[in-house]
HTML snippet that shows the backbone in 3Dmol.js (N, CA, C, O; Angstrom):
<script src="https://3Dmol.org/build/3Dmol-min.js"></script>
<div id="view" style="width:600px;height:400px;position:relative"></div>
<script>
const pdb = `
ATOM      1  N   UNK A   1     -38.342  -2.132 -13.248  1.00  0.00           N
ATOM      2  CA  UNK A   1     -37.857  -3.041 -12.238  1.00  0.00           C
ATOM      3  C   UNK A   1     -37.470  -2.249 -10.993  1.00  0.00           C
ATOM      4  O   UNK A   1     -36.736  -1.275 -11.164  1.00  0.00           O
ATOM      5  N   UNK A   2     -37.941  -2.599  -9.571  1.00  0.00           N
ATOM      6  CA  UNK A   2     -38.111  -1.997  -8.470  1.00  0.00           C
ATOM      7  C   UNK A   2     -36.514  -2.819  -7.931  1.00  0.00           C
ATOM      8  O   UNK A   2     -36.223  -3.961  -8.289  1.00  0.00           O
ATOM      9  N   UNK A   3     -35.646  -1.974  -7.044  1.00  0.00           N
ATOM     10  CA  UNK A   3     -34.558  -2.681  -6.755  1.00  0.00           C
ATOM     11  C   UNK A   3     -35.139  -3.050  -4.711  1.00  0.00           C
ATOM     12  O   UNK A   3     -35.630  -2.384  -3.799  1.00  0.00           O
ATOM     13  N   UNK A   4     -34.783  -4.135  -4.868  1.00  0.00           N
ATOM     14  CA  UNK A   4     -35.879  -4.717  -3.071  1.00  0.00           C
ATOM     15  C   UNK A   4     -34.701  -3.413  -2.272  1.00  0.00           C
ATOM     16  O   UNK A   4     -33.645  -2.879  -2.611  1.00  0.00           O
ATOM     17  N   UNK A   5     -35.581  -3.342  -1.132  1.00  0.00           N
ATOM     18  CA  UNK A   5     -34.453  -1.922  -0.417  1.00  0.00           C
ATOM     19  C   UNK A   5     -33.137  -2.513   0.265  1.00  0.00           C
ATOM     20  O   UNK A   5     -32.327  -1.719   0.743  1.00  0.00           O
ATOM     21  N   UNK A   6     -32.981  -3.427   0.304  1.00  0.00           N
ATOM     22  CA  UNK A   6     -32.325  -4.310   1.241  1.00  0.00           C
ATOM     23  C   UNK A   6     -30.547  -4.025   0.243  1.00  0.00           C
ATOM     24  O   UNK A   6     -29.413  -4.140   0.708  1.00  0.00           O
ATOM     25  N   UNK A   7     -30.952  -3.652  -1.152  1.00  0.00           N
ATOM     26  CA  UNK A   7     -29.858  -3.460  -2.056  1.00  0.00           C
ATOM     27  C   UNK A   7     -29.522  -2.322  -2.471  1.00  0.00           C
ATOM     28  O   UNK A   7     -28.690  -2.229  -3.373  1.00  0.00           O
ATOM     29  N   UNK A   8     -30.141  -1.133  -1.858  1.00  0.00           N
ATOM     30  CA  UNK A   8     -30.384   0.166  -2.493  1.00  0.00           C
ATOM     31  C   UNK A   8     -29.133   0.475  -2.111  1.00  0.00           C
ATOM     32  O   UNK A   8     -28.677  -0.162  -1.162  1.00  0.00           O
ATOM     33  N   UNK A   9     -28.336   1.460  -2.720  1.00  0.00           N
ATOM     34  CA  UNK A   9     -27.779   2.947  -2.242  1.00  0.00           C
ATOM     35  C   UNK A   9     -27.678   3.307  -3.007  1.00  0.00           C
ATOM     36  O   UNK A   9     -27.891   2.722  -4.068  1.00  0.00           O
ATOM     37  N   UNK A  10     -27.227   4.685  -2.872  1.00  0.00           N
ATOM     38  CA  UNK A  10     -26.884   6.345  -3.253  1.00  0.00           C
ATOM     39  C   UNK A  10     -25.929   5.978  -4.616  1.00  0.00           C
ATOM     40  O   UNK A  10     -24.727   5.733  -4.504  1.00  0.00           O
ATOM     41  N   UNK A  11     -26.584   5.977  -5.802  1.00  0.00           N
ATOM     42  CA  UNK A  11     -25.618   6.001  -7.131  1.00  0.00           C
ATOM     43  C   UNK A  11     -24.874   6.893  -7.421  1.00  0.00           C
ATOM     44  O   UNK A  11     -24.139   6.821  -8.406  1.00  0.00           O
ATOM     45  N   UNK A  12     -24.915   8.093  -6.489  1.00  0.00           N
ATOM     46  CA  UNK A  12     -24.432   9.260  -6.619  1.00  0.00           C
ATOM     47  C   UNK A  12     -23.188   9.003  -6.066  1.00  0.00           C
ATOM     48  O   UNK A  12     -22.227   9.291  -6.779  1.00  0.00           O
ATOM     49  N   UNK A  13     -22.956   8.513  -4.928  1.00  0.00           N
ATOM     50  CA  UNK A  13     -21.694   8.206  -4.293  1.00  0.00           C
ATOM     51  C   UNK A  13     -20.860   6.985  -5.338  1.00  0.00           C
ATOM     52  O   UNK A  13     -19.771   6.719  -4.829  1.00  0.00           O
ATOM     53  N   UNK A  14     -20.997   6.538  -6.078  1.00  0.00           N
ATOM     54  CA  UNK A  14     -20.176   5.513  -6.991  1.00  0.00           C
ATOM     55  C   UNK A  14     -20.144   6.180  -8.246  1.00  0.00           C
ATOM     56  O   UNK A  14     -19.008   6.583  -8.498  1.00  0.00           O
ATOM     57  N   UNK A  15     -21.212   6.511  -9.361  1.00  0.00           N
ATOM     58  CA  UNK A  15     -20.904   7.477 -10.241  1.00  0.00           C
ATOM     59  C   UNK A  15     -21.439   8.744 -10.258  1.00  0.00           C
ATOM     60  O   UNK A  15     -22.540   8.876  -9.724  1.00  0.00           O
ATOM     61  N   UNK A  16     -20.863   9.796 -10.796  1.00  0.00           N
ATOM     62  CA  UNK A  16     -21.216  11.242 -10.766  1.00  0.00           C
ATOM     63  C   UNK A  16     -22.350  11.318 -11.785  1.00  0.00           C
ATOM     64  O   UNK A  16     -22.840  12.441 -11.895  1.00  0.00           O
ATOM     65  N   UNK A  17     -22.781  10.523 -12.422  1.00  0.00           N
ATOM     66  CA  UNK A  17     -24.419  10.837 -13.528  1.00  0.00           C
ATOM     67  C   UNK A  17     -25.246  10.284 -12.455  1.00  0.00           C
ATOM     68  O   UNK A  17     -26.422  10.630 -12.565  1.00  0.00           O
ATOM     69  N   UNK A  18     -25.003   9.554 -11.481  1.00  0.00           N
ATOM     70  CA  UNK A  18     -26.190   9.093 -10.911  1.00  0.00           C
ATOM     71  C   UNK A  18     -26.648   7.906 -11.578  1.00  0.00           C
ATOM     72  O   UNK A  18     -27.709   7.441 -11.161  1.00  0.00           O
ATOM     73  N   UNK A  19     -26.039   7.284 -12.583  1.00  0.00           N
ATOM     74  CA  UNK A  19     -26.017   5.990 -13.268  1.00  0.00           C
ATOM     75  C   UNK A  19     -27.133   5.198 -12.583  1.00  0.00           C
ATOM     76  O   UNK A  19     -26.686   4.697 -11.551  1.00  0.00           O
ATOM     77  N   UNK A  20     -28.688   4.843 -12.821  1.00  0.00           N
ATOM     78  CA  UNK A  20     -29.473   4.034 -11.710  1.00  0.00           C
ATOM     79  C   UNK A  20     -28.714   2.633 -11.385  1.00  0.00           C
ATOM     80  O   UNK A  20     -28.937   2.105 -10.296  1.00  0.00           O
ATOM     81  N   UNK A  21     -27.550   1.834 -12.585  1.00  0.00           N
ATOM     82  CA  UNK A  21     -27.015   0.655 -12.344  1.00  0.00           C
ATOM     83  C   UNK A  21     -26.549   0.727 -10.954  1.00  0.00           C
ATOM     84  O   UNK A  21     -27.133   0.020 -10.133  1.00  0.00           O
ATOM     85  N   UNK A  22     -25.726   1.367 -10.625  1.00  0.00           N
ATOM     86  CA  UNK A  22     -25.060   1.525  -9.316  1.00  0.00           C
ATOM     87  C   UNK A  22     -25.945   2.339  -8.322  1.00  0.00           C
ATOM     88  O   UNK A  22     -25.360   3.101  -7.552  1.00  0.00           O
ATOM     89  N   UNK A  23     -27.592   2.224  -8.261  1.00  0.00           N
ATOM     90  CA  UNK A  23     -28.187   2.016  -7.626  1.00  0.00           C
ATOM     91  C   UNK A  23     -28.394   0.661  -6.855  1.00  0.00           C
ATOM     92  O   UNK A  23     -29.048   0.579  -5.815  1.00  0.00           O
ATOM     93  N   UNK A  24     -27.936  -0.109  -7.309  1.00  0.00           N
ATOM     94  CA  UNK A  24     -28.097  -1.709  -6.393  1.00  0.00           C
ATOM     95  C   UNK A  24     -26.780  -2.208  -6.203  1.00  0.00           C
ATOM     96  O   UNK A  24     -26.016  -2.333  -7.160  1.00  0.00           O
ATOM     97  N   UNK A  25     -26.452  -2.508  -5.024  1.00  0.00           N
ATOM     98  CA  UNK A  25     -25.587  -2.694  -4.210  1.00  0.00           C
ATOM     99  C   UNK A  25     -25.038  -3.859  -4.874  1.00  0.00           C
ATOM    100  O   UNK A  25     -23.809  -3.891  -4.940  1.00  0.00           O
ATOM    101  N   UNK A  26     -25.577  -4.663  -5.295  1.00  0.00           N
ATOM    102  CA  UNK A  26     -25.411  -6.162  -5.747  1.00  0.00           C
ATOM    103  C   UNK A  26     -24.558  -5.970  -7.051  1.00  0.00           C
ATOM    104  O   UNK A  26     -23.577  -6.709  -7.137  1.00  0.00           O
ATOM    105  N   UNK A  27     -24.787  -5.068  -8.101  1.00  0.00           N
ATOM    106  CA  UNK A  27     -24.355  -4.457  -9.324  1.00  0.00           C
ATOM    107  C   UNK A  27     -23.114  -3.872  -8.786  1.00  0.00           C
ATOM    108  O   UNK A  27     -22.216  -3.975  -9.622  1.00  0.00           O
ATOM    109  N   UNK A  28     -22.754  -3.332  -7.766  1.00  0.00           N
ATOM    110  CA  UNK A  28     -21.421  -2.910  -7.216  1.00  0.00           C
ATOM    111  C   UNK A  28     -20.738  -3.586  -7.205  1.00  0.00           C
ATOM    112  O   UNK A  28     -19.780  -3.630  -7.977  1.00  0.00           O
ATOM    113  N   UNK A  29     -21.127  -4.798  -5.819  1.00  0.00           N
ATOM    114  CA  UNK A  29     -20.286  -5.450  -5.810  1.00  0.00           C
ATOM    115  C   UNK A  29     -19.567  -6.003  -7.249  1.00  0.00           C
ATOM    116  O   UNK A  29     -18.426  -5.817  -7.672  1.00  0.00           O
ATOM    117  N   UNK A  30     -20.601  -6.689  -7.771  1.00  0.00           N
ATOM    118  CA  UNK A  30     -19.965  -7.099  -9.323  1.00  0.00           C
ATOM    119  C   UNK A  30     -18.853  -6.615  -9.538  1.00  0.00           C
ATOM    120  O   UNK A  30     -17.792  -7.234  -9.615  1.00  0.00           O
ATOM    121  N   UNK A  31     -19.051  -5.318  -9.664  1.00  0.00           N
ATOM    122  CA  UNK A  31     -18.066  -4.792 -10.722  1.00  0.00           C
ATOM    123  C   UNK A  31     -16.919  -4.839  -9.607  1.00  0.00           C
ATOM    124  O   UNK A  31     -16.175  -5.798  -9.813  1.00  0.00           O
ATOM    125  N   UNK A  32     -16.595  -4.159  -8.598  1.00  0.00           N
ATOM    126  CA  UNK A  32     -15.711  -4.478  -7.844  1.00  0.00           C
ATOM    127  C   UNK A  32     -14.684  -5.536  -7.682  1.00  0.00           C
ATOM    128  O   UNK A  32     -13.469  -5.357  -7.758  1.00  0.00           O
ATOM    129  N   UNK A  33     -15.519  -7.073  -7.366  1.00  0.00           N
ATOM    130  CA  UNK A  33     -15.096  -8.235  -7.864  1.00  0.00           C
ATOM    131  C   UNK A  33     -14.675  -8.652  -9.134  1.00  0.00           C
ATOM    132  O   UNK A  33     -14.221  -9.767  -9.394  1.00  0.00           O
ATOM    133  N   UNK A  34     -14.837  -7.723  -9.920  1.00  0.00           N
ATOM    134  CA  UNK A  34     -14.607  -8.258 -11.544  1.00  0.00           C
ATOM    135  C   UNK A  34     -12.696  -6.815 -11.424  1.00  0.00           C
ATOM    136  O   UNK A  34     -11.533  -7.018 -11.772  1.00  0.00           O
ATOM    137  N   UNK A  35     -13.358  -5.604 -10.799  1.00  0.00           N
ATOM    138  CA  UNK A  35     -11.836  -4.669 -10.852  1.00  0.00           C
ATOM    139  C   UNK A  35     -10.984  -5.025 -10.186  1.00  0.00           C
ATOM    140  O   UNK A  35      -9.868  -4.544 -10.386  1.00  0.00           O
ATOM    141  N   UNK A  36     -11.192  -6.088  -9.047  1.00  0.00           N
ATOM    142  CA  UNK A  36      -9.951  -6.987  -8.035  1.00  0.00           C
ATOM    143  C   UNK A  36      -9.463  -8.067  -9.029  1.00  0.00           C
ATOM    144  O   UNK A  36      -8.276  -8.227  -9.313  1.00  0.00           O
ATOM    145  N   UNK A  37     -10.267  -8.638  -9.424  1.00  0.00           N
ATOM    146  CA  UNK A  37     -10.025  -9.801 -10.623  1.00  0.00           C
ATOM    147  C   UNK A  37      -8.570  -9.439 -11.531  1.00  0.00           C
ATOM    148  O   UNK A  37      -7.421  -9.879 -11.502  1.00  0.00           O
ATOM    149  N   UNK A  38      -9.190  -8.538 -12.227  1.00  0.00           N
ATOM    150  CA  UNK A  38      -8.267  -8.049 -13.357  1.00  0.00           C
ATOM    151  C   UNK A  38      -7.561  -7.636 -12.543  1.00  0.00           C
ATOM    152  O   UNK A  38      -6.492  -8.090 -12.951  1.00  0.00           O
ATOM    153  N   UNK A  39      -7.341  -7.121 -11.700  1.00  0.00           N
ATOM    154  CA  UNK A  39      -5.923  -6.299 -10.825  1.00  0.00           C
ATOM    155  C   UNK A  39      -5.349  -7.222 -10.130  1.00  0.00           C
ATOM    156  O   UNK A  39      -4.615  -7.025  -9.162  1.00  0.00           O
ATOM    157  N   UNK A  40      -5.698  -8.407 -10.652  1.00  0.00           N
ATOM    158  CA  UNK A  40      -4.490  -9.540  -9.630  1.00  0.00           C
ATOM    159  C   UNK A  40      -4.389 -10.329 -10.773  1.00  0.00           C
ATOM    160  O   UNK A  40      -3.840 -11.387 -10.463  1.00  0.00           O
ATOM    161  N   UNK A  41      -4.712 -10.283 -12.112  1.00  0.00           N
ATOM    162  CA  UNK A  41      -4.288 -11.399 -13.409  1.00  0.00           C
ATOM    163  C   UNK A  41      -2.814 -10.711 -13.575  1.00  0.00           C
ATOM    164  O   UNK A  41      -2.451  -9.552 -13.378  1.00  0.00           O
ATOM    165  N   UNK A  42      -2.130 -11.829 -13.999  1.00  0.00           N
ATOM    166  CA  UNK A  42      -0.479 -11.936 -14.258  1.00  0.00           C
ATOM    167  C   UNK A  42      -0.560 -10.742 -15.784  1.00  0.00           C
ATOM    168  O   UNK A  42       0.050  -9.679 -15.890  1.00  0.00           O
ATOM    169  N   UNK A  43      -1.199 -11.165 -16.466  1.00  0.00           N
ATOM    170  CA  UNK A  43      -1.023 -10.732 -17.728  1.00  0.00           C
ATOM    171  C   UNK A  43      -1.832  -9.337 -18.336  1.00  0.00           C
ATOM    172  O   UNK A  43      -2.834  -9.377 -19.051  1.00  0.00           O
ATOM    173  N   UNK A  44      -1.323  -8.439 -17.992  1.00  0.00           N
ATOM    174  CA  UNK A  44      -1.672  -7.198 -17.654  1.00  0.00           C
ATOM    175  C   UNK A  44      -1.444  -6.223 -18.871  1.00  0.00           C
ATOM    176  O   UNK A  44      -0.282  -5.834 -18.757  1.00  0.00           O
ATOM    177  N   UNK A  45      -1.990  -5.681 -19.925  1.00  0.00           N
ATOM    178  CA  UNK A  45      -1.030  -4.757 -20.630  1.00  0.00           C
ATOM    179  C   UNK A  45      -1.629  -3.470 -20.847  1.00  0.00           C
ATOM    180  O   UNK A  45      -2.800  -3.169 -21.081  1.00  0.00           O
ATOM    181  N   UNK A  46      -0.213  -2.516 -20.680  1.00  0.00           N
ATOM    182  CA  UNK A  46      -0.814  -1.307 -20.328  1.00  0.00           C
ATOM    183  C   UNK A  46       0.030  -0.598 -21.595  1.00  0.00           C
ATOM    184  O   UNK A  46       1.241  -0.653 -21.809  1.00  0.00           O
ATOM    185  N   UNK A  47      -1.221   0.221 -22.511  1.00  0.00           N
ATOM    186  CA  UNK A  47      -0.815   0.787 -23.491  1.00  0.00           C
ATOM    187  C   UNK A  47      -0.648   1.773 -23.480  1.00  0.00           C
ATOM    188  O   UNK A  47      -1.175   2.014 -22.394  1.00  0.00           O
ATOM    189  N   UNK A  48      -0.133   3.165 -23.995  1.00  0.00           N
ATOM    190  CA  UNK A  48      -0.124   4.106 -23.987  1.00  0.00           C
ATOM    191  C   UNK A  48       0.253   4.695 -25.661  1.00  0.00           C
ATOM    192  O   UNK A  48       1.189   4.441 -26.420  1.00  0.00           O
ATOM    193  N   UNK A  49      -0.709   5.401 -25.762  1.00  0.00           N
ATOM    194  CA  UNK A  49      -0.718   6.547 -27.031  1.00  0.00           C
ATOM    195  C   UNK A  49      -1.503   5.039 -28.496  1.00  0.00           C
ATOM    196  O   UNK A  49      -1.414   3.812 -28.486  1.00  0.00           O
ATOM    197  N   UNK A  50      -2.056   5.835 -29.317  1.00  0.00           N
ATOM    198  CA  UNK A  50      -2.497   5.591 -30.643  1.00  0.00           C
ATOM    199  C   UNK A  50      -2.097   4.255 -31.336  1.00  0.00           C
ATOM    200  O   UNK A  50      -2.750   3.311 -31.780  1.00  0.00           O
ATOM    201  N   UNK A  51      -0.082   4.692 -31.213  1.00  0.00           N
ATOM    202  CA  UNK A  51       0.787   3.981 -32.246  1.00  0.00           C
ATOM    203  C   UNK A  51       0.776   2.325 -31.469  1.00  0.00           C
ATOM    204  O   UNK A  51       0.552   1.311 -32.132  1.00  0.00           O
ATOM    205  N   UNK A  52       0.984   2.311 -30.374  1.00  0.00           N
ATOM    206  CA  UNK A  52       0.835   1.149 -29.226  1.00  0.00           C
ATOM    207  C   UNK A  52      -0.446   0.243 -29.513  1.00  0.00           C
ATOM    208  O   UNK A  52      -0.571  -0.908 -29.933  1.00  0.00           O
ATOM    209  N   UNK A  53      -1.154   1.019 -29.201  1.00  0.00           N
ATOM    210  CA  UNK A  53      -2.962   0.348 -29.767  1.00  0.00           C
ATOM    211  C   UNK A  53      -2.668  -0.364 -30.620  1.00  0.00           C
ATOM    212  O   UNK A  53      -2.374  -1.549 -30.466  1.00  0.00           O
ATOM    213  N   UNK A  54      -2.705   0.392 -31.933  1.00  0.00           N
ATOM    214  CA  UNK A  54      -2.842  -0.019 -33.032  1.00  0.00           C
ATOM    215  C   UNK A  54      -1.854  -1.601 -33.526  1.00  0.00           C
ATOM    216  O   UNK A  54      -2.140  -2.440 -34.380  1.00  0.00           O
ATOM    217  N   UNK A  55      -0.462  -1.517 -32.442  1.00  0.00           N
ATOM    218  CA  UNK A  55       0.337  -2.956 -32.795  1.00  0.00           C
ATOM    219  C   UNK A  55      -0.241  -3.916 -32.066  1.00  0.00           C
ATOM    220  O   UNK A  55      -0.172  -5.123 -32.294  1.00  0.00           O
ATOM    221  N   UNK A  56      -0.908  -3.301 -31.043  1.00  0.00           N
ATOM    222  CA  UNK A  56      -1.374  -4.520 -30.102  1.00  0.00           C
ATOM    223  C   UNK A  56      -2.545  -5.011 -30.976  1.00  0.00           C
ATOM    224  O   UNK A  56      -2.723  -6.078 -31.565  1.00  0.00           O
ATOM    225  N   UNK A  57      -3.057  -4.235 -30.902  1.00  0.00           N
ATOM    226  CA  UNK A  57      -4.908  -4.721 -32.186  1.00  0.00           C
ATOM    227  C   UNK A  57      -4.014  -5.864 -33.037  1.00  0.00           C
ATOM    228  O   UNK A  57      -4.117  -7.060 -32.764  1.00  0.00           O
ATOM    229  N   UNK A  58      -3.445  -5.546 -33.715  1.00  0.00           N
ATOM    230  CA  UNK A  58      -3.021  -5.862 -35.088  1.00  0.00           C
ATOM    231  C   UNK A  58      -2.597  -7.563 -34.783  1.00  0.00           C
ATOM    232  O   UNK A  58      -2.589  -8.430 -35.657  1.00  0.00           O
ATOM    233  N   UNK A  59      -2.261  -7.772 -33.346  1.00  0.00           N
ATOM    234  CA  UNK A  59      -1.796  -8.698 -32.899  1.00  0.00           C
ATOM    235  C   UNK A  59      -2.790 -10.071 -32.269  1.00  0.00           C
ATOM    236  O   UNK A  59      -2.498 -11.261 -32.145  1.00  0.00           O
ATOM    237  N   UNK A  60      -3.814  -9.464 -32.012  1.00  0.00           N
ATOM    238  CA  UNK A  60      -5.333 -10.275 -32.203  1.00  0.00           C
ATOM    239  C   UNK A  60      -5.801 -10.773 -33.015  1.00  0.00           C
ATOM    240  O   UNK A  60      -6.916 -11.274 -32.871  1.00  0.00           O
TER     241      UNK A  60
END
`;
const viewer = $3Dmol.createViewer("view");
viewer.addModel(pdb, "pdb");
viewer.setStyle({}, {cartoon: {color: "spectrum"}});
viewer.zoomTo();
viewer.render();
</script>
């Protein structure tokens, strides 16, 4: 699949493998819009270490 040029840039400048996904501009945005998303939901949880994980899992 050819990306039209109108969507191209430099994957190098977004990830350091050169990832071809973040060759199309359109695939950026996405994700962008999806990392503003989650960074403005109320319900946020931020775990830290193994023991944390594991109560939160347990809680699903």
């Amino acid at each position: 699949m050819t990306i039209p040029e109108q969507y191209r840039c430099n994957p190098y400048e977004i990830s350091p493998s050169g990832d071809p996904f973040f060759a199309d501009k359109r695939n950026v945005e996405y994700v962008r819009k999806c990392a503003e998303s989650a960074a403005n939901e109320k319900d946020v949880i931020t775990i830290h270490g193994h023991d944390e994980l594991d109560k939160f899992l347990e809680t699903l």
